[in-house]
C-alpha positions in Angstrom: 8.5 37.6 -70.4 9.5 40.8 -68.6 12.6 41.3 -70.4 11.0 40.8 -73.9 8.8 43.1 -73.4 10.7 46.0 -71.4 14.4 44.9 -71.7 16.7 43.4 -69.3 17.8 47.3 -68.3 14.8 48.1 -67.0 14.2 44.7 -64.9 14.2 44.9 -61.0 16.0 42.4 -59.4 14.8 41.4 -55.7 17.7 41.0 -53.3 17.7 38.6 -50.3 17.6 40.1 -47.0 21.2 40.2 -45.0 21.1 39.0 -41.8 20.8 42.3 -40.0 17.9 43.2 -41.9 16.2 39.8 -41.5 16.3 40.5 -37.7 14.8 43.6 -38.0 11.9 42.4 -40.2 11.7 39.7 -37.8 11.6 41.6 -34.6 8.8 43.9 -36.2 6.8 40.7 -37.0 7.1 40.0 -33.7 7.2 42.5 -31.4 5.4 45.4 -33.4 6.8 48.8 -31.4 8.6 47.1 -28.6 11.9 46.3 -28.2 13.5 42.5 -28.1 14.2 41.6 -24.9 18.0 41.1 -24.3 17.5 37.5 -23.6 16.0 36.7 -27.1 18.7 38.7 -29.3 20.7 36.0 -29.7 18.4 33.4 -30.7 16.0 35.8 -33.3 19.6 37.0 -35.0 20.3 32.7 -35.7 16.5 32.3 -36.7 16.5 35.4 -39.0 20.2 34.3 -40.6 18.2 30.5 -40.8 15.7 31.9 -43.7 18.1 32.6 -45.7 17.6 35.9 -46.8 13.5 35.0 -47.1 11.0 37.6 -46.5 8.0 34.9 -47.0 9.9 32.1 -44.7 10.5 35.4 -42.0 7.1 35.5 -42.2 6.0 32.8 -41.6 8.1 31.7 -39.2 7.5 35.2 -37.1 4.0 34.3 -37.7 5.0 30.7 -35.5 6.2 32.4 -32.9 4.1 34.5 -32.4 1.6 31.7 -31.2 4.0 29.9 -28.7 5.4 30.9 -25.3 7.7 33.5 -25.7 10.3 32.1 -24.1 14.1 31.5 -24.9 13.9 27.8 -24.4 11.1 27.6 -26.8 12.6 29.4 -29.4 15.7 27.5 -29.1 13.8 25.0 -29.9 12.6 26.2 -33.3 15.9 27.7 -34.2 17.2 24.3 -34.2 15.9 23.1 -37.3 14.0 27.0 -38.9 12.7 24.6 -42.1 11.1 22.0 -40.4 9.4 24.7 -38.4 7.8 26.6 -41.2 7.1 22.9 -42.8 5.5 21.8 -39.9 3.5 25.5 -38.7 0.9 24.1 -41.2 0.3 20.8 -39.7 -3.1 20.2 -37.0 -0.9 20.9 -33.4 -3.1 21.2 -30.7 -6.5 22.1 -32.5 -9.8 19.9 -33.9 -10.3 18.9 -37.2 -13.4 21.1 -36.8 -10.9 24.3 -35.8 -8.7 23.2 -39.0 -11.3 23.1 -41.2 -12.9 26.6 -39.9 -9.2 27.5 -40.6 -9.5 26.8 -44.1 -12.8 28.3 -45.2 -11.1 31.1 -43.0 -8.7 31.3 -46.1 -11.1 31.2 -48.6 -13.1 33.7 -47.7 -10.0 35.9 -47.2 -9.0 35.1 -51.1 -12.6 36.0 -51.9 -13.2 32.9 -53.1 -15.6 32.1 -51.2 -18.3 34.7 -49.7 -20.2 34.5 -46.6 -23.7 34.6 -46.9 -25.6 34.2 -43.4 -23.2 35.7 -40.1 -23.8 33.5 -36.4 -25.0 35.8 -33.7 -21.0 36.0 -32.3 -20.0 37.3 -35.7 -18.4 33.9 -36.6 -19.9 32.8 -40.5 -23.1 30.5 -40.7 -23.1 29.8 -44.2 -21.0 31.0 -47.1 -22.2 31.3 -51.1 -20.1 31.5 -54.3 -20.5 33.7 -57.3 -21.8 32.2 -60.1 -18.9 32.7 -62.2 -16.5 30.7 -59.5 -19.4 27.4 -59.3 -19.3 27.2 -63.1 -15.3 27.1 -63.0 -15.5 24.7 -59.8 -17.8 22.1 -61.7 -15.4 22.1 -64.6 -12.5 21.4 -62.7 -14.2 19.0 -60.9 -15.4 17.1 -63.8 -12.1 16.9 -65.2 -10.3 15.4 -61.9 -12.9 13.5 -61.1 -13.6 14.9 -57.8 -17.2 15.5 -58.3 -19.7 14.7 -61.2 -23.1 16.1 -60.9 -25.1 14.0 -63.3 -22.8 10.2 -63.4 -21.0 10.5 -60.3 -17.2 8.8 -59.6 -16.3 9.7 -56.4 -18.6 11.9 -55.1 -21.9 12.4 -56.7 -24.4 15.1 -56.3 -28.2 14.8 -57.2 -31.0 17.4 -57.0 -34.3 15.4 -58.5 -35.7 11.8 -59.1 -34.1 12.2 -62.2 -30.9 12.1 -61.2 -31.6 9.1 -58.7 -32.4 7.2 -61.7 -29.1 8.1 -63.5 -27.7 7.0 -60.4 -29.8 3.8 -60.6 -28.6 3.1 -64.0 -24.7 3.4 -63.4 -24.1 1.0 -60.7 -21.0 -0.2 -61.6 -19.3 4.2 -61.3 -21.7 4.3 -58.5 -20.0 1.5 -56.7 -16.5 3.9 -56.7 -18.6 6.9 -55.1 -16.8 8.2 -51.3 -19.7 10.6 -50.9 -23.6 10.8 -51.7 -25.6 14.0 -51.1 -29.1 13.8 -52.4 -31.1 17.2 -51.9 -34.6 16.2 -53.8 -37.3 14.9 -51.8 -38.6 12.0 -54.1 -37.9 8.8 -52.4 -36.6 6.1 -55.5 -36.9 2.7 -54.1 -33.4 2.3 -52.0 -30.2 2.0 -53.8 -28.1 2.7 -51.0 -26.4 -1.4 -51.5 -24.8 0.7 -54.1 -22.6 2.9 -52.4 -20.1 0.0 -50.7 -17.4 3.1 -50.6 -19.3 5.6 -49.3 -17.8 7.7 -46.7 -20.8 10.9 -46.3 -24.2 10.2 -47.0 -26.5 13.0 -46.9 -30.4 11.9 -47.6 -31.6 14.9 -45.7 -34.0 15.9 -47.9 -35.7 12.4 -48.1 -38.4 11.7 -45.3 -38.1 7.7 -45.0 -40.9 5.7 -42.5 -38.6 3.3 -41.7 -34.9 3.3 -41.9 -33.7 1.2 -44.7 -31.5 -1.4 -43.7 -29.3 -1.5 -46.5 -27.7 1.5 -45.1 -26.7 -0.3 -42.1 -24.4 -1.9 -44.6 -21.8 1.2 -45.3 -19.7 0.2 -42.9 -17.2 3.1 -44.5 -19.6 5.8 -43.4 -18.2 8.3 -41.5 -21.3 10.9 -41.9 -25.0 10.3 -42.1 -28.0 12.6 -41.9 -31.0 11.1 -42.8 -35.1 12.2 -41.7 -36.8 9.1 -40.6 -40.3 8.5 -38.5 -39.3 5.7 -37.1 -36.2 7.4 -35.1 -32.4 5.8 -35.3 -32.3 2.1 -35.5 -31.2 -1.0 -33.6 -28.4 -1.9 -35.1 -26.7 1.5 -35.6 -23.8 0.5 -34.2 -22.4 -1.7 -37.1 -21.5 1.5 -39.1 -18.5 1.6 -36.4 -16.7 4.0 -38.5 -19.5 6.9 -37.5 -18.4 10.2 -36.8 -21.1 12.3 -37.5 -25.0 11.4 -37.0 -27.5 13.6 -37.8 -31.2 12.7 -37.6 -34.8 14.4 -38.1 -37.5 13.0 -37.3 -41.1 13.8 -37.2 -42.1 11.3 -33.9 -40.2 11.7 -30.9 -38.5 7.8 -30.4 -35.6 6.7 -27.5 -32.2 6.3 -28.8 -30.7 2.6 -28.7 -28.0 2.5 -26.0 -26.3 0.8 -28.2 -24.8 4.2 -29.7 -22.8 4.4 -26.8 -20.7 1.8 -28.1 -19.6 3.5 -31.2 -15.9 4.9 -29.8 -15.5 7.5 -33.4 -18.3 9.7 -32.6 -17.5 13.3 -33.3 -21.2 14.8 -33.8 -24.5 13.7 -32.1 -27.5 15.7 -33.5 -30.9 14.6 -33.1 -34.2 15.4 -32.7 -35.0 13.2 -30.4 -34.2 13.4 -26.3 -31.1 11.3 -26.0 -31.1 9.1 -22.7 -29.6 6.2 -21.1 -31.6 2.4 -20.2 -32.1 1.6 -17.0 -29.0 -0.9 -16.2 -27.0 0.4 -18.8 -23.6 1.0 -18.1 -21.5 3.1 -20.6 -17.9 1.0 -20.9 -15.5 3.5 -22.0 -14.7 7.7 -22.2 -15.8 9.3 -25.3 -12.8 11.8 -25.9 -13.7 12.4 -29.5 -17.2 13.8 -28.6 -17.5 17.2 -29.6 -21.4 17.8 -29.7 -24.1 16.4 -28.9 -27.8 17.9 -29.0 -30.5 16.8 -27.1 -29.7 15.3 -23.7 -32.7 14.7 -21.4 -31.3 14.9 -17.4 -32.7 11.9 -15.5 -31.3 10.6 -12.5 -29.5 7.1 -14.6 -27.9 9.4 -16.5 -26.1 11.0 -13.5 -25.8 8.1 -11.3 -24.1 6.7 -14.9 -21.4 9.2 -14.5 -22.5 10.7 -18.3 -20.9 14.1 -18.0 -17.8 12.9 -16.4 -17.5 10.3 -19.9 -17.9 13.4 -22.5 -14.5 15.4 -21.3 -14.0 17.2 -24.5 -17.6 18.2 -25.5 -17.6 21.7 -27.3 -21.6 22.1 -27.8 -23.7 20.7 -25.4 -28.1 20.4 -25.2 -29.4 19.5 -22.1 -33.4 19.1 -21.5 -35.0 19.1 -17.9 -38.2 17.6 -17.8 -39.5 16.2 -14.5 -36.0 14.5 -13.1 -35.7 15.1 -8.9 -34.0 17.6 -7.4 -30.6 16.9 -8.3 -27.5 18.8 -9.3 -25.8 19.4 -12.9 -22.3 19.9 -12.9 -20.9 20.9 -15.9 -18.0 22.7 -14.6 -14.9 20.2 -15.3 -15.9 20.6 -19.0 -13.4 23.3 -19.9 -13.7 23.0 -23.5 -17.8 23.6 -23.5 -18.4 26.7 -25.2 -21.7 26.5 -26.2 -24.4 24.9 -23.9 -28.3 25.2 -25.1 -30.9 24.5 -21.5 -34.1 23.6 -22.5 -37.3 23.2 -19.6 -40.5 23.3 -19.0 -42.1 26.0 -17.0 -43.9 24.1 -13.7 -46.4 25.4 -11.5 -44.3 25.9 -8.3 -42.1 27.9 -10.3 -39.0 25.5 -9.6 -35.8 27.0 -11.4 -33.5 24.2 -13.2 -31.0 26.6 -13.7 -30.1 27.0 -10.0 -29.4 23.3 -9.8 -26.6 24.3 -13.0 -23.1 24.3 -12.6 -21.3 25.8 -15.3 -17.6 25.9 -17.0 -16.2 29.3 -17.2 -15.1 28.0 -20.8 -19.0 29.3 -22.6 -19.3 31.3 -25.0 -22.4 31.0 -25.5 -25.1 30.1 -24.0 -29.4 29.6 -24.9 -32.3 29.6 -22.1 -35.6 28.1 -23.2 -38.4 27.6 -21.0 -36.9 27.8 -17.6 -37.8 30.3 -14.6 -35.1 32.8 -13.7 -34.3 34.5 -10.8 -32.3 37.2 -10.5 -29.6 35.4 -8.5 -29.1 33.4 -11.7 -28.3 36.8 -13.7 -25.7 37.4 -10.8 -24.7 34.1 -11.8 -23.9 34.4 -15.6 -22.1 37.5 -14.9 -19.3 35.2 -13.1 -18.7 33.8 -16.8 -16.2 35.9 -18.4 -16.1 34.6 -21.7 -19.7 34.4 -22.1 -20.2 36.3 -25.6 -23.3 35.4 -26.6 -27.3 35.0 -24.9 -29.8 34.0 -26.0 -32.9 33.8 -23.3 -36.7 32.4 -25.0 -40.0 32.0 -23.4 -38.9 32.1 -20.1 -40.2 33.5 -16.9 -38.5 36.0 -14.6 -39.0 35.8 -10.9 -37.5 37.8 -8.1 -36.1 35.3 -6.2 -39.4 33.8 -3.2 -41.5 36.3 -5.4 -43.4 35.5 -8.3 -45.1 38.5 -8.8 -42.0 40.8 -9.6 -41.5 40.4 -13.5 -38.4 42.8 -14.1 -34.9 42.1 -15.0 -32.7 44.5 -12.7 -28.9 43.3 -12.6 -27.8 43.7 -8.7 -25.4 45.9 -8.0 -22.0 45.9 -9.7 -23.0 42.5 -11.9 -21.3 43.0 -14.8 -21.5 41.2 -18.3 -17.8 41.4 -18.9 -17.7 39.8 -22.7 -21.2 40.0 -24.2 -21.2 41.2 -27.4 -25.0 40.2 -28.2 -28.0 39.5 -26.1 -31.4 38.6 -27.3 -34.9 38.5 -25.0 -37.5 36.9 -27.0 -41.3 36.1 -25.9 -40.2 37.0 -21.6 -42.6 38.3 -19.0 -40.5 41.1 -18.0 -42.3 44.5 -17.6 -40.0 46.5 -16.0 -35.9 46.1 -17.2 -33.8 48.5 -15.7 -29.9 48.3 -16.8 -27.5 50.7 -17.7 -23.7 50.7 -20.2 -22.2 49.5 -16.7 -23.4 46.2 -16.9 -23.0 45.8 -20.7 -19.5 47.4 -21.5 -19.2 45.2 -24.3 -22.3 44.7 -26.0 -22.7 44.8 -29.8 -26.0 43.9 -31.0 -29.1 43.7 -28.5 -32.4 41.7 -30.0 -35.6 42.2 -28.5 -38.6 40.1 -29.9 -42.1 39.4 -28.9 -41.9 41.1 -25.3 -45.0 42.3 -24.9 -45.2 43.2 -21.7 -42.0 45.4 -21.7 -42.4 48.8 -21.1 -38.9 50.8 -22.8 -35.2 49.6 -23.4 -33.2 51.4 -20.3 -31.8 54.9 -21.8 -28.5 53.8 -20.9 -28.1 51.2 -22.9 -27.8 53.8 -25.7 -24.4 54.8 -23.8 -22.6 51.3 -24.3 -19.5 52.8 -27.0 -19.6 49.2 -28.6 -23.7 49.3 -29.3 -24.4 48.8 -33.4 -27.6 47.4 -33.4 -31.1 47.0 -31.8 -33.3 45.2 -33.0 -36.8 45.1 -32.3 -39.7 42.8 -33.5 -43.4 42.6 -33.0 -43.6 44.5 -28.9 -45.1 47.1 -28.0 -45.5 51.0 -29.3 -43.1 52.3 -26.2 -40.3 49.7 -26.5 -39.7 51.1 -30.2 -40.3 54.3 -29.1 -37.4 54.1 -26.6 -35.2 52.4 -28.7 -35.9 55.3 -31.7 -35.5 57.8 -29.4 -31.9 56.2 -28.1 -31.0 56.5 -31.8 -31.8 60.0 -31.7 -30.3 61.0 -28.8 -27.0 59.0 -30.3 -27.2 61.5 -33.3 -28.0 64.5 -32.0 -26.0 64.2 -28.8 -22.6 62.3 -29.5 -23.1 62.4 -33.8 -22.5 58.6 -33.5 -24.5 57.5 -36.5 -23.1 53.8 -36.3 -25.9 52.6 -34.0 -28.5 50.8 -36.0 -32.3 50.9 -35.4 -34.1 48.0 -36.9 -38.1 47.7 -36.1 -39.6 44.5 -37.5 -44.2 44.2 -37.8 
């Protein structure tokens, strides 16, 4: 095409690297400004001769090594067989299926293909949107490899209204093929889920059953489920032993059947309900797979069963304190928890469950509801340094042996190395009194429904990181003092990057 329309004169033809300029492109990929170290020459020259000329493979394979040890015996390694390595730098390694697949939509959004809609409070994406042009071209293709049919499905089938159950009602037979069932109206249709004999992901959200049908204790393919039902998970739930991922809503609080314990795939564990473990019960066997699980209630079978020690590599954890004895929580050998939610309820002898927390270094995140907290506590999450996000609700702050103190005053030299945002919602606290030297990182700072707070500390106007406060229904001085921080930002320092945002 080029040369018939410009002539074969006027073509440029790409060259492939020589060796010596393959290293070069290679050592930049690698080491930016700096210099190889003399120990590595030898093996980057035979994996930059190894692509062949290549700048895409030097890429990629500078791309590699970047993410290993840089070592020579490692890259020796690599340099033994360059194409398997860039064949193979695709493949899962070390990570989850959950970090693979945040890898892909990673991608997509990159090639704007897919655009995200709703941000998490680290920064990482919530939800993500398409434009309306894209979802038109997405169904067509879909319809014509059969990957998805919105109206009579194959494999996967979407529905939005009774209507559609009752197309689905009146294909059985296509219906029979479908992997995956996602149902978003809220009409019940008299179950059909005998149907779906394939089914791998059944979403039924939408649908608010009384009693779980037992028909869908037949899909023994499932490998997702979220469903709303009164009547709580059922006995039984353990014949869908192919479960990954169980999601459930309910409007009644129920028990969960130990029974659950025996279902080795499990991946994801969200319900409504406090999870717990029978009296007697023993739990046979380590769940490695486990990767979250929200809400665990602490009572004392469930440490005497060990529970914490079988869930080695939970990622999301939430734990509910009730009226269990004085016993300890340690979470601390979970190195891969990064985000642990503490729900409590506030007692009259003003008894603080967090104290009787041990935590992993590893969070990243971490929400306080309804718990009393002292200020040895905030000495305490300073000692995490990853911690990037909090999010403290409803709870009461105490000077430690004296309930009448309600400030939040970090002791001397505490320092919240990593936190980027911090929100303080509906909290007693009157007087706070914290400066940039305890936040050196902080990004975004919420404060809702304080109304006894008196003013945001001056300082924390003087954090370099600071974009946005954000303050909802408190008091006429709190958004006074944050205004005027804005001010002063402007006026002072001309930093108009800081946000002010005051919510009635």
């Amino acid at each position: 095409m080029a040369e018939h329309v410009a002539g074969s004169k006027s073509l440029h033809h790409v060259h492939l690297l020589d060796e010596s300029v393959s290293k070069d492109l290679l050592c930049r990929i690698m080491f930016e400004e700096e210099d190889c170290p003399g120990e590595l020459q030898g093996v980057v020259a035979k994996i930059g001769s190894d692509c062949s000329g290549l700048p895409l493979a030097i890429h990629v394979i500078g791309g590699l090594l970047s993410k290993v040890e840089r070592s020579r015996d490692v890259w020796e390694r690599v340099s033994t067989d360059v194409k398997v390595s860039i064949v193979e730098s695709d493949k899962h390694g070390d990570k989850s299926l959950e970090e693979e697949a945040e890898d892909y939509l990673k991608a997509l959004v990159e090639r704007n293909l897919l655009l995200v809609r709703q941000k998490k409070s680290n920064g990482k994406p919530m939800s993500y949107s398409i434009h309306d042009l894209l979802r038109d071209l997405y169904i067509r293709k879909t319809n014509e490899e059969k990957f998805l049919n919105v109206k009579n499905c194959m494999r996967r089938a979407s529905v939005q209204s009774s209507h559609g159950m009752e197309d689905v009602r009146a294909s059985p037979q296509l219906m029979s093929l479908a992997r995956s069932f996602i149902c978003t109206g809220k009409e019940i249709i008299s179950p059909i889920f005998s149907i779906f004999k394939l089914v791998r992901v059944l979403d039924v959200m939408e649908m608010l059953f009384e009693e779980f049908p037992k028909d869908m204790l037949q899909l023994v393919n499932l490998r997702y489920i979220a469903f709303s039902c009164t009547s709580g998970v059922p006995i039984g739930i353990s014949r869908l032993w192919n479960l990954q991922t169980l999601i459930s809503r309910q409007e009644m609080m129920h028990s969960v059947p130990d029974e659950i314990w025996e279902m080795s795939e499990l991946r994801h564990l969200w319900l409504v309900t406090l999870i717990e473990i029978g009296k007697g019960y023993k739990i046979r066997f380590v769940h490695k797979k486990l990767q979250m699980i929200y809400f665990v209630r602490i009572t004392p079978s469930l440490i005497r069963n060990g529970f914490f020690e079988i869930i080695p590599n939970i990622r999301s954890l939430g734990i509910y304190y009730l009226d269990s004895p004085d016993v300890e929580v340690d979470l601390s050998h979970l190195h891969k928890l990064k985000n642990l939610k503490c729900f409590s309820v506030l007692t009259k002898d003003g008894s603080c469950f967090l104290n009787k927390l041990r935590f992993p270094c590893s969070i990243r995140k971490l929400v306080i509801i309804d718990c009393v907290v002292f200020r040895s506590f905030l000495t305490t999450l300073c000692a995490l340094t990853n911690l990037e996000v909090l999010k403290i609700a409803y709870c009461v702050f105490e000077r430690d042996g004296e309930a009448e103190e309600e400030e939040w005053e970090a002791t001397e030299g505490d320092e919240f190395h990593s936190l980027e945002f911090l929100c303080l919602q509906s909290l007693n606290i009157v007087c706070w009194r914290d400066d940039e030297t305890n936040f050196p990182k902080l990004r975004v700072l919420h404060v809702f429904r304080c109304n006894e707070l008196v003013e945001i500390p001056c300082g924390i106007g003087d954090i370099p990181t600071l974009q946005e406060i954000g303050i909802r229904e408190c008091g006429a001085s709190v958004v006074a003092s944050a205004l005027q921080i804005q001010k002063v930002q402007r006026e002072e320092y001309d930093n108009y990057d800081l946000k002010v945002i005051i919510e009635d």
